[in-house]
Backbone bond lengths (Angstrom), bond angles and torsions (degrees), N, CA, C in turn:
res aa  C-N    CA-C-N  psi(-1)  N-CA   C-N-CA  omega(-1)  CA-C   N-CA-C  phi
1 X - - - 1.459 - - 1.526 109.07 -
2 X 1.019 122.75 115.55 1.662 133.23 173.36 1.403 108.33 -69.40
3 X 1.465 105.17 139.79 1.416 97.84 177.02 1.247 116.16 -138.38
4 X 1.547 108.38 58.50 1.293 119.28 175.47 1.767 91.35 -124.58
5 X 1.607 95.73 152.79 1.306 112.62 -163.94 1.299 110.02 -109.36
6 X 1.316 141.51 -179.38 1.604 133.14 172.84 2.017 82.83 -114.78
7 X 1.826 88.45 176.09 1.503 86.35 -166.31 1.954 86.15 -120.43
8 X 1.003 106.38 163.21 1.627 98.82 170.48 1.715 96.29 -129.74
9 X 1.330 119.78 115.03 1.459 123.06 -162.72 2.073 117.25 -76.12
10 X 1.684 92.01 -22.48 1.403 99.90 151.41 1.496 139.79 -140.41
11 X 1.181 115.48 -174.95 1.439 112.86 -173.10 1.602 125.07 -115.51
12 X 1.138 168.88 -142.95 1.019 156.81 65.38 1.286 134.70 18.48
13 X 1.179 128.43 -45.63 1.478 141.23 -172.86 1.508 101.36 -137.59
14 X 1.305 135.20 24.16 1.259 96.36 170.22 1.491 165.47 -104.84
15 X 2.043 90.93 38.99 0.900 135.04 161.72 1.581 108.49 -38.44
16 X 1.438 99.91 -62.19 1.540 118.44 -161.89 1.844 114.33 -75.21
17 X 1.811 87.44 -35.61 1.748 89.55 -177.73 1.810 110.14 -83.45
18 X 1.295 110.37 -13.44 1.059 87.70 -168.25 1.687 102.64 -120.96
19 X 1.467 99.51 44.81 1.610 102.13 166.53 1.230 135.04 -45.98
20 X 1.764 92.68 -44.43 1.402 119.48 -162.05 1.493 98.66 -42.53
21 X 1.437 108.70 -56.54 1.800 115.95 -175.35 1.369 129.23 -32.65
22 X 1.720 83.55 -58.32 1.809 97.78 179.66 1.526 103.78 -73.18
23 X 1.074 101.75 -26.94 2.261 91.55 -177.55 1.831 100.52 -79.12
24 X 1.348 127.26 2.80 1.297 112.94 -160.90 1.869 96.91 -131.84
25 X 1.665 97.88 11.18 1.719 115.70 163.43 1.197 114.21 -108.31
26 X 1.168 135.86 5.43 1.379 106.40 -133.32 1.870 105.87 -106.05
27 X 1.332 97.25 -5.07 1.774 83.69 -166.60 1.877 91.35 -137.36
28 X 1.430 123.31 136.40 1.793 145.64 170.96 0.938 98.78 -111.25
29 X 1.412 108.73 136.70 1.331 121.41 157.09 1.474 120.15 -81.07
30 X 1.601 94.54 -11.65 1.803 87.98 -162.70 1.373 100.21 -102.69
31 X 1.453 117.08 164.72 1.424 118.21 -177.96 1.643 108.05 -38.44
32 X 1.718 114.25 154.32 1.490 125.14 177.74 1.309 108.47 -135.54
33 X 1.695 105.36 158.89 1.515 105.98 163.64 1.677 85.92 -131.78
34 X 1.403 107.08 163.67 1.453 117.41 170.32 1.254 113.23 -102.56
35 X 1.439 118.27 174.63 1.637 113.35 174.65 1.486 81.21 -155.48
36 X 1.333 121.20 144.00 1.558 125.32 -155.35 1.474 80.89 -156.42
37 X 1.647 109.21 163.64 1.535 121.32 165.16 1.943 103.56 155.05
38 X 1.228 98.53 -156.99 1.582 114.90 -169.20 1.305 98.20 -122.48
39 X 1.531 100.58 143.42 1.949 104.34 166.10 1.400 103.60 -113.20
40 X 1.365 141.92 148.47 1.314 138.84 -153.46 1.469 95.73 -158.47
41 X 1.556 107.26 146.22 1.420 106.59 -178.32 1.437 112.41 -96.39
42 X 1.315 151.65 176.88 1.256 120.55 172.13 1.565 134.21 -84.71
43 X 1.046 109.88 48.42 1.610 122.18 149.63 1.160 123.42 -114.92
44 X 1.346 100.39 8.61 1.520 121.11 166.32 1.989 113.79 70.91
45 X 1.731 102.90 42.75 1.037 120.57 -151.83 1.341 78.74 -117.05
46 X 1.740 137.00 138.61 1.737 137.77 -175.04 1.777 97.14 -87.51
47 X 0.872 100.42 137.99 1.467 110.72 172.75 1.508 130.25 -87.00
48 X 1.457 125.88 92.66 1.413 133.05 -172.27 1.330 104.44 -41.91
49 X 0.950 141.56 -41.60 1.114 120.70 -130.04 1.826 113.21 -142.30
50 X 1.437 104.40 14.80 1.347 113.20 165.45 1.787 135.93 -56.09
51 X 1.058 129.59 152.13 0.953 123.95 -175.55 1.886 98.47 -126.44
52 X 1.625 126.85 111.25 1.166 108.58 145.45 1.686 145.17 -152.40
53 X 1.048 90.03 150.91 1.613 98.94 -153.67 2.054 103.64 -91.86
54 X 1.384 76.85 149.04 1.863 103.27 179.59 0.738 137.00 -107.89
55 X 1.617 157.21 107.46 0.764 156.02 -156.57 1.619 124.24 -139.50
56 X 1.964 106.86 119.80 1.317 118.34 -143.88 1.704 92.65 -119.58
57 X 1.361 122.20 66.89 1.409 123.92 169.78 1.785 108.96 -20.76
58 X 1.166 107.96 -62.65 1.198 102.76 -179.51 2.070 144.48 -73.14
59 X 1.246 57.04 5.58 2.337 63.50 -166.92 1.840 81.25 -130.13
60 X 1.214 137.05 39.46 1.733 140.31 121.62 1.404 107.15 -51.34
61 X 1.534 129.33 -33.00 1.735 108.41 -163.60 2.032 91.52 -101.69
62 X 1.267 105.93 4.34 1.841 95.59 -176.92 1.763 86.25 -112.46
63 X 1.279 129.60 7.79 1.823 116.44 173.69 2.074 87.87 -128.81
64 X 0.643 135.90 33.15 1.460 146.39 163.39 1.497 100.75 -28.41
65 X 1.529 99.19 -52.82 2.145 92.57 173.69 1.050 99.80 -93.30
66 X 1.000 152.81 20.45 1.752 132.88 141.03 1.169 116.22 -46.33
67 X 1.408 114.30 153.40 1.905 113.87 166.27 1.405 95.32 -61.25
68 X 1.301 104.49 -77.15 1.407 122.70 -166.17 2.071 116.82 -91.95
69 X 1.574 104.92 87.55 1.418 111.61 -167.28 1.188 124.90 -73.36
70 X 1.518 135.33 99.40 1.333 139.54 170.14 1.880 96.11 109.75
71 X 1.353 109.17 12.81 1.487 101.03 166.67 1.759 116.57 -118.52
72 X 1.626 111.92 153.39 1.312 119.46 -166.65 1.485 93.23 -132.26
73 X 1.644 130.33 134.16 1.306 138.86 150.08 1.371 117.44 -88.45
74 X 0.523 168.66 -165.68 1.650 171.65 86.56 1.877 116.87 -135.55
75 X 1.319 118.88 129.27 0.875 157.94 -177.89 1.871 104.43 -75.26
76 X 1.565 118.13 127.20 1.337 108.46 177.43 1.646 104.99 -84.63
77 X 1.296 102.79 160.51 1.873 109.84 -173.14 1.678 86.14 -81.25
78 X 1.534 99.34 177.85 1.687 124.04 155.38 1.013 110.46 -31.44
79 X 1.368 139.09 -64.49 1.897 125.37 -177.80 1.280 95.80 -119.74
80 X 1.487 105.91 75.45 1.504 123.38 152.98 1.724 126.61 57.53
81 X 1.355 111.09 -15.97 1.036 114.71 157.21 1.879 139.88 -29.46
82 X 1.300 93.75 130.38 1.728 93.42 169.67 0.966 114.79 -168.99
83 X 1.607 114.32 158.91 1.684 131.05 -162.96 1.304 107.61 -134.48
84 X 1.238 108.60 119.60 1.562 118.88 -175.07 2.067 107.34 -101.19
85 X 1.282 108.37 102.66 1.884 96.03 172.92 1.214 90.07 -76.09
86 X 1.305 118.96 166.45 1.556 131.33 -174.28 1.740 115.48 -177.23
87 X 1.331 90.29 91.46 1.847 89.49 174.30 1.540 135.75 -48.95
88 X 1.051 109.99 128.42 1.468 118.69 -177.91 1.407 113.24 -92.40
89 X 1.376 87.60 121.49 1.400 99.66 176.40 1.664 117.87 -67.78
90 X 1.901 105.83 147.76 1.248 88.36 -166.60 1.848 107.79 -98.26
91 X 1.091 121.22 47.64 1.500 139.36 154.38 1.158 119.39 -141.99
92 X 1.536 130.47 42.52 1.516 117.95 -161.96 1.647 101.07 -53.69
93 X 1.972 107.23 156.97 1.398 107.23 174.36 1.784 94.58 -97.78
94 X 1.320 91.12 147.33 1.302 119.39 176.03 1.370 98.26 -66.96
95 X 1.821 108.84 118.69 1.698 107.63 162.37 1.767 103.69 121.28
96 X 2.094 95.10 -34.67 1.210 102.32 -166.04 1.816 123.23 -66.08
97 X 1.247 147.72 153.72 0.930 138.34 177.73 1.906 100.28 -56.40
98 X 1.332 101.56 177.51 1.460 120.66 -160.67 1.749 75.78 -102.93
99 X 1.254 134.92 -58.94 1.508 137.83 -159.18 1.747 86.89 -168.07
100 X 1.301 100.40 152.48 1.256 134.14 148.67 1.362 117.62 -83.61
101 X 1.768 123.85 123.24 1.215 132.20 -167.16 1.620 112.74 -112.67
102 X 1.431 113.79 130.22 1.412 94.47 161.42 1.801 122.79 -126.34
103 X 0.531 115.73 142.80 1.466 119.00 -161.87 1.619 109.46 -101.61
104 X 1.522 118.31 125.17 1.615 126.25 158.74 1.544 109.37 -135.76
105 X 1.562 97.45 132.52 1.494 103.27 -169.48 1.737 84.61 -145.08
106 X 1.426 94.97 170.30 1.721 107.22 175.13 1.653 98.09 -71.29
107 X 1.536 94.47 162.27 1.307 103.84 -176.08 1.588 127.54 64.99
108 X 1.365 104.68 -6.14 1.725 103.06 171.45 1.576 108.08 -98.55
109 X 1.496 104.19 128.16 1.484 107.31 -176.17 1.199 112.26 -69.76
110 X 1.890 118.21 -15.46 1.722 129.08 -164.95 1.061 91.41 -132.38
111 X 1.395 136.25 163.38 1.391 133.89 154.03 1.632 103.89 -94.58
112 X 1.268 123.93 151.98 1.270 125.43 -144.72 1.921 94.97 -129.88
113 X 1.452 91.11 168.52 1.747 94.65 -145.46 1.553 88.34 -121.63
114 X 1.123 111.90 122.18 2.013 99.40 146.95 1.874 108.93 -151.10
115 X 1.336 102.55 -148.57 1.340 102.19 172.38 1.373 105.96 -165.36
116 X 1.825 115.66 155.01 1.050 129.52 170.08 0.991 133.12 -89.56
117 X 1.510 129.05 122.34 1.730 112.14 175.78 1.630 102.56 -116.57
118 X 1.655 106.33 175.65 1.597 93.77 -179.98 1.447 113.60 -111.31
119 X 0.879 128.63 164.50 1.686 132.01 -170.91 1.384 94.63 -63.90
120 X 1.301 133.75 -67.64 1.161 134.39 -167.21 1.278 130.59 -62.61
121 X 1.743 101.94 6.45 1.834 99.39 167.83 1.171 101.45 -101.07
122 X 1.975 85.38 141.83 1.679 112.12 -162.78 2.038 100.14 -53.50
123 X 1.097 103.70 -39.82 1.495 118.38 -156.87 1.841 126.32 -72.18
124 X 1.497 104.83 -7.69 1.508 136.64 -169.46 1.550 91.85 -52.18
125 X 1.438 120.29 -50.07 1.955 113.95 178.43 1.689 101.70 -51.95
126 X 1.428 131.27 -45.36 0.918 131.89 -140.20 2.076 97.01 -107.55
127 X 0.987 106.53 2.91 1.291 111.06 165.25 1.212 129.27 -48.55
128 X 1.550 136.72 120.96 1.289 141.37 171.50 1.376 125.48 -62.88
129 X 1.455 114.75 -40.98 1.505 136.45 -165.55 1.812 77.79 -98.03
130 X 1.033 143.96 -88.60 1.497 144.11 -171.81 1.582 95.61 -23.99
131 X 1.207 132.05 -58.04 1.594 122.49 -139.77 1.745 84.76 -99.24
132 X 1.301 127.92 33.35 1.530 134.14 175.36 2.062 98.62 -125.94
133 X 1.355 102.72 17.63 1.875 94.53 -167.07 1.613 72.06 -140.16
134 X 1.847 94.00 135.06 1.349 95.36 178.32 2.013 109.73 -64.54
135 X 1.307 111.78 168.37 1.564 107.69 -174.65 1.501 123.46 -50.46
136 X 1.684 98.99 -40.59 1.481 113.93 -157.41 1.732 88.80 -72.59
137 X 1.552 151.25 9.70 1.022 128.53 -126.85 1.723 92.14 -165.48
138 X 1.246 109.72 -22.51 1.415 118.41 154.35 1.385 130.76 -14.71
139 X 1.503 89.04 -78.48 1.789 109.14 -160.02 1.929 98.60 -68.79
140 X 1.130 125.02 4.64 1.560 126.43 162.23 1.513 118.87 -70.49
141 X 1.621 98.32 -12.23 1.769 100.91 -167.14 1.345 93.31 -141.85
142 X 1.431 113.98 41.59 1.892 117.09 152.46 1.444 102.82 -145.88
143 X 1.816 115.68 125.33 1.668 135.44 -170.55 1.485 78.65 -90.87
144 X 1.308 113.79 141.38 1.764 144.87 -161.63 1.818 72.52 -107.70
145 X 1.429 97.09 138.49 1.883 123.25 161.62 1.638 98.79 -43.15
146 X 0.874 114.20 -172.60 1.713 138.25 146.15 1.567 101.15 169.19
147 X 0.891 142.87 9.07 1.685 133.23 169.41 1.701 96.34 -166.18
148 X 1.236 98.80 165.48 1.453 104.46 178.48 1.646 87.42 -69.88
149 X 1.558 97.79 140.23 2.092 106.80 170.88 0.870 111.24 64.18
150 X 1.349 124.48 9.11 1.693 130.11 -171.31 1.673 106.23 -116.16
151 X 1.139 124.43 91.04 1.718 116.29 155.91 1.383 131.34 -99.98
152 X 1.816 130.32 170.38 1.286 118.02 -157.20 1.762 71.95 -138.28
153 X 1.109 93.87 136.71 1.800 112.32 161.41 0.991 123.89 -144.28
154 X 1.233 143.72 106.05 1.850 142.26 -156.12 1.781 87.51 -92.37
155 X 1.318 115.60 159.37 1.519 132.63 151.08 1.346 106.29 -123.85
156 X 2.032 86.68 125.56 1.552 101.33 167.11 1.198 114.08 -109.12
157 X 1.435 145.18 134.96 1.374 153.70 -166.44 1.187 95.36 -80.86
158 X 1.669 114.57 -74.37 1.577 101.06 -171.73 1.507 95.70 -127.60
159 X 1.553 115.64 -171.11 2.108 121.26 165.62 1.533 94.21 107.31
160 X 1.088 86.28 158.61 1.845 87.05 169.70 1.472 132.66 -60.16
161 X 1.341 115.11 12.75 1.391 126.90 176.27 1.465 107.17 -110.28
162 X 1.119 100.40 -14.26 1.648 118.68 -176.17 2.146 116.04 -35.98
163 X 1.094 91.53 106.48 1.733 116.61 171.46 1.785 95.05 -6.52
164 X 1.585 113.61 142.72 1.692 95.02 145.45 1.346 110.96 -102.50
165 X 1.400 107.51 143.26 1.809 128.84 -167.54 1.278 85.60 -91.63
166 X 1.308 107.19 168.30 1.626 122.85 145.02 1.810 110.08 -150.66
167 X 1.719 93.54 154.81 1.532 101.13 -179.44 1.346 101.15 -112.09
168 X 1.440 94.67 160.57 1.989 100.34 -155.40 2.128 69.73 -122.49
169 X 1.171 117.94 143.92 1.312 159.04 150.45 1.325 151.11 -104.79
């Protein structure tokens, strides 16, 4: 008898149970940029009902009074939509992701891992975590400008537009 279990990364409601998160992200004092977009499954159908969270190792010592420092929940809208605020650090490293993303949606047996960077850092050639994603497979993990502080990053689950994941070991 095996006694390892599978995990199911969401629930029914857990919009509702896991408010607490998003009500205990929700407001920085320190300068922000957003990163906004759609999560889509691969039939290219938006996913109600995603949950995903961010995580900014570095801008914990500029949210110090936060409950929860350098982390973001957010919940996708009705057609899959979501908006990430996200403090900017005031030395970002060149190369570095924008946030670390993790993703739980129905139907994923794991919740799945990647990260965002933004087009406009000088340092994206010189990336460590970038120069580990084959080339053609890149531009899935850089949100395109559209306003000053404003980026757009879609998530694709699966299809040839499909997100790059990564597994942590």
């Amino acid at each position: 008898m095996s006694h390892i279990t599978t995990s199911q990364t969401i629930g029914p409601f857990s919009h509702a149970a896991w408010q607490w998160a998003v009500d205990a992200t929700l407001e920085s004092t320190a300068p922000t940029i957003t990163i906004g977009g759609t999560i889509y499954d691969g039939d290219g159908t938006p996913i109600n009902d995603a949950q995903i969270e961010a995580w900014q190792p570095e801008s914990a010592g500029a949210e110090a009074a936060q409950a929860l420092p350098g982390f973001r929940r957010v919940p996708s809208g009705e057609k899959g939509e979501f908006s990430l605020r996200l403090s900017q650090c005031a030395a970002p490293v060149r190369g570095a992701p924008a946030t670390f993303i993790t993703v739980f949606a129905r139907g994923l047996v794991k919740h799945q891992f990647t990260a965002v960077f933004l087009e406009d850092d000088s340092g994206l050639a010189q990336s460590e975590i970038l120069g580990q994603v084959p080339a053609e497979r890149r531009p899935t993990l850089v949100a395109r400008k559209t306003a000053p502080g404003v980026y757009h990053w879609d998530i694709w689950m699966q299809s040839d537009k499909e997100t790059a994941f990564f597994d942590y070991v």
